[in-house]
N, C-alpha and C positions, 0 to 999 in steps of 0.2 A: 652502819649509817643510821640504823632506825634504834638504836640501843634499845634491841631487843635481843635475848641472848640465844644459842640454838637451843638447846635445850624446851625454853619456852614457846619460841615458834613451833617447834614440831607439837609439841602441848593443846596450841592452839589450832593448826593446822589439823590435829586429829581430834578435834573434840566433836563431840555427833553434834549435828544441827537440835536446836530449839524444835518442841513441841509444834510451836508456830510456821517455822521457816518447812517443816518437813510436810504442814498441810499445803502451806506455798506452791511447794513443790508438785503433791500432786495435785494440786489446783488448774498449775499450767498446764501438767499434762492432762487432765480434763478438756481444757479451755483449747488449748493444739489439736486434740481429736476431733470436738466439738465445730471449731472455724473449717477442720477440714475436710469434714463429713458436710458445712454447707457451703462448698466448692464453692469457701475464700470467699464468702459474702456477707456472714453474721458479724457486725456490732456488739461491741457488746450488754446493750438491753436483752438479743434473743439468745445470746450466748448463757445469760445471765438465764433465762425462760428455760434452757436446756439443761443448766446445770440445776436447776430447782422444781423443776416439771419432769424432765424427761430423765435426768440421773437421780434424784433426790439428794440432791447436797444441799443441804441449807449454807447459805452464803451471803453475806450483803453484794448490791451489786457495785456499791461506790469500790470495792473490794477488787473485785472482777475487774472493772475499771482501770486502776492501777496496776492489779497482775497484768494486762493485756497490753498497755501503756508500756511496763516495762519489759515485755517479752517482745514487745514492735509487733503484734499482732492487731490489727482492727480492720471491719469492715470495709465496705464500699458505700460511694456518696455518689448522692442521685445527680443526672443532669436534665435540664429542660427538653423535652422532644418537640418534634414537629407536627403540624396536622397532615391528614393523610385525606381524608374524604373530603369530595364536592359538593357544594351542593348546587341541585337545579333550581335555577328562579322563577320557573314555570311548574312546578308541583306544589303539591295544596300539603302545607304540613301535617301534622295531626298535633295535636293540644299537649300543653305540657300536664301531665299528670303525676308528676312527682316534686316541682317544685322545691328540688335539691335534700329534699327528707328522701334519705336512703334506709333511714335504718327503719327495718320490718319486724313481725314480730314470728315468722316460721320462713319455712322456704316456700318457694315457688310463689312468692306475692308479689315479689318483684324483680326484672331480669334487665341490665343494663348489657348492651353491644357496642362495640363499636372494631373500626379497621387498623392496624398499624402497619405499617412498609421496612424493609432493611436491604440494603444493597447486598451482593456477592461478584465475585469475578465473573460468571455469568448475565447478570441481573437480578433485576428486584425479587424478592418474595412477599408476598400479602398474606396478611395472616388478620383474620376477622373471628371473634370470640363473644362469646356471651356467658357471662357471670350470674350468677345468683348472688343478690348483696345479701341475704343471710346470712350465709358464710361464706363467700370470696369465692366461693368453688365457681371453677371454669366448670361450664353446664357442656359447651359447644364448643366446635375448634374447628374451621378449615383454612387451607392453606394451599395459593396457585401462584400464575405467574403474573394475575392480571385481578383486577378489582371490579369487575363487573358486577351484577345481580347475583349470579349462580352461588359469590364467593359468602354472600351473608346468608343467602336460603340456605347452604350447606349447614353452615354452621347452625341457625338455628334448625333445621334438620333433625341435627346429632342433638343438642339438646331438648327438643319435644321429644325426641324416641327414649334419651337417657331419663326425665323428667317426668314424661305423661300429665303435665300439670293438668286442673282443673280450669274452670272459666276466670275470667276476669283477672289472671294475672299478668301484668303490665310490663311491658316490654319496651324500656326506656332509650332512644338513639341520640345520635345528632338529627343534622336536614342534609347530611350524603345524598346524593342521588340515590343510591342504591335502595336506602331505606326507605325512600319517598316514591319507588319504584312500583309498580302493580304487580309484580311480580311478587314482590315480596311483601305487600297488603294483603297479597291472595292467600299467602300462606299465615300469617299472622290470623287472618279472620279463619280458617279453614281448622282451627288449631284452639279456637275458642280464646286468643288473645286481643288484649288491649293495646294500641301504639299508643307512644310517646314521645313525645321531643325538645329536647329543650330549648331555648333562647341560641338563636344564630351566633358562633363565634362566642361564645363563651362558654372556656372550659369549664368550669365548677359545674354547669348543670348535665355534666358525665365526669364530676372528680374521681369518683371512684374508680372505673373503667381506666381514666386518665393514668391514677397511680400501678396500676394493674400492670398498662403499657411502660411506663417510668421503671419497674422494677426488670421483667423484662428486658429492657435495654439494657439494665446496670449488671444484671449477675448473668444477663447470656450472650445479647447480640453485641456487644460492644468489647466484649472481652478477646476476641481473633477476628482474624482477617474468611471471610467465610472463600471458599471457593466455586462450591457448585450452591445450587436451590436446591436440590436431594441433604444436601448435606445439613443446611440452615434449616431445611424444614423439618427435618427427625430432628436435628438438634431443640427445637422448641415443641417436638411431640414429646420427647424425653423430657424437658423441664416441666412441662404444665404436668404432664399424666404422672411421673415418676418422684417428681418434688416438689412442686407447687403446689399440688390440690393434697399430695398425701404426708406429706411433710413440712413443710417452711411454716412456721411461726409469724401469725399474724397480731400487733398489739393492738388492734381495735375487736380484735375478739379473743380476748384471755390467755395470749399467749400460744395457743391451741392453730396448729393447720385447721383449713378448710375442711376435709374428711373426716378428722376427730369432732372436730366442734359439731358439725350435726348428728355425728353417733351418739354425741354426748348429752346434746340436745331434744333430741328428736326419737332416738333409739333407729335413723334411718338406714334402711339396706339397701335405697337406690341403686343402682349402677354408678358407678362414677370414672 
């Protein structure tokens, strides 16, 4: 049907692949290790970061691109989240001191917080975190079944014991009650920090923190049905501590995780 004769097909059929088609090959198999070492969440820009950072392939990425396209392999895409914190209309805010300039020039200059919520078959989990916008690194992390006071002092807690900052580094929120709370002014001042806050109801002046909770939802809480709050909440002690902070590829800082970029930076041996 195809007047092609056997002889030739078997000719063709046995002919080694091209120089090109055989780097293809192990290209994908690169690119397949790579997506699933980050449990099924890299695109391929950070796909592209790992095969040129972290394996040393030199590679274009338009390249990548196409391999990934036609293996049916890509990423995850973000969705819109919710707001989680109240605020009270009887507390006296504190000033905004960051004026949406995130980027710092070491660590501990500046520390953005805030709460995010996720359902389970039992109920809600709260989980409230504080960042270091240096380098992305979660400084703080706690996690309960309720959003009260206790749940942000925890958190920054763990990050003043991991951190030890100096004075005047600035610790950016929303107007949460929690935040606007004495309880956790007392610890703020007690700690040699500065509060912050930004503009009521407008996310950008916490984008950062914003995209923090964004990613989160996309590569862990959204991906299964949770059953218990035990279960939800080691599952995101596991992501921040075990991949987030030491692994996952950020492109507003060189491609590099949170933990590398400040070793890189700083030569730091913090805790993390």
């Amino acid at each position: 049907m195809l007047r092609v004769s056997r002889s030739g097909y078997y000719e063709w059929r046995d002919r080694p692949l091209s120089g090109r088609a055989q780097e293809n090959r192990l290209l994908v198999k690169y690119i397949e290790q790579i997506h699933a070492d980050s449990r099924g969440t890299y695109g391929s820009p950070r796909v592209h970061a790992e095969l040129t950072l972290g394996v040393g392939v030199p590679v274009n990425r338009k390249r990548v691109e196409r391999l990934m396209r036609e293996a049916g392999i890509q990423g995850l895409h973000r969705r819109k989240r919710s707001w989680t914190t109240v605020r009270d209309p009887a507390a006296e805010p504190a000033p905004d001191l960051v004026n949406r300039h995130f980027t710092v020039q070491g660590p501990n200059r500046l520390w953005i917080t805030d709460i995010t919520e996720h359902p389970t078959e039992e109920g809600k989990v709260y989980c409230a975190a504080v960042m270091d916008t240096y380098s992305r690194l979660i400084i703080g992390w706690s996690m309960d079944n309720h959003m009260r006071t206790e749940l942000v002092t925890d958190a920054l807690g763990m990050a003043i014991t991991r951190r030890k900052p100096e004075n005047d580094t600035i610790l950016h929120s929303d107007h949460g009650s929690q935040y606007t709370s004495w309880a956790f002014g007392q610890r703020l001042r007690a700690a040699g920090l500065l509060a912050s806050m930004g503009t009521i109801g407008d996310c950008y002046d916490n984008a950062m923190m914003e995209s923090f909770w964004g990613t989160l939802q996309l590569e862990l809480l959204d991906r299964k049905q949770w059953k218990t709050r035990d279960e939800l909440a080691n599952a995101i002690f596991e992501w921040i501590e075990c991949w987030y902070n030491p692994k996952r590829r950020h492109s507003s800082i060189g491609m590099h995780s949170p933990v590398t970029f400040e070793a890189l930076h700083t030569g730091s041996d913090q805790d993390h």
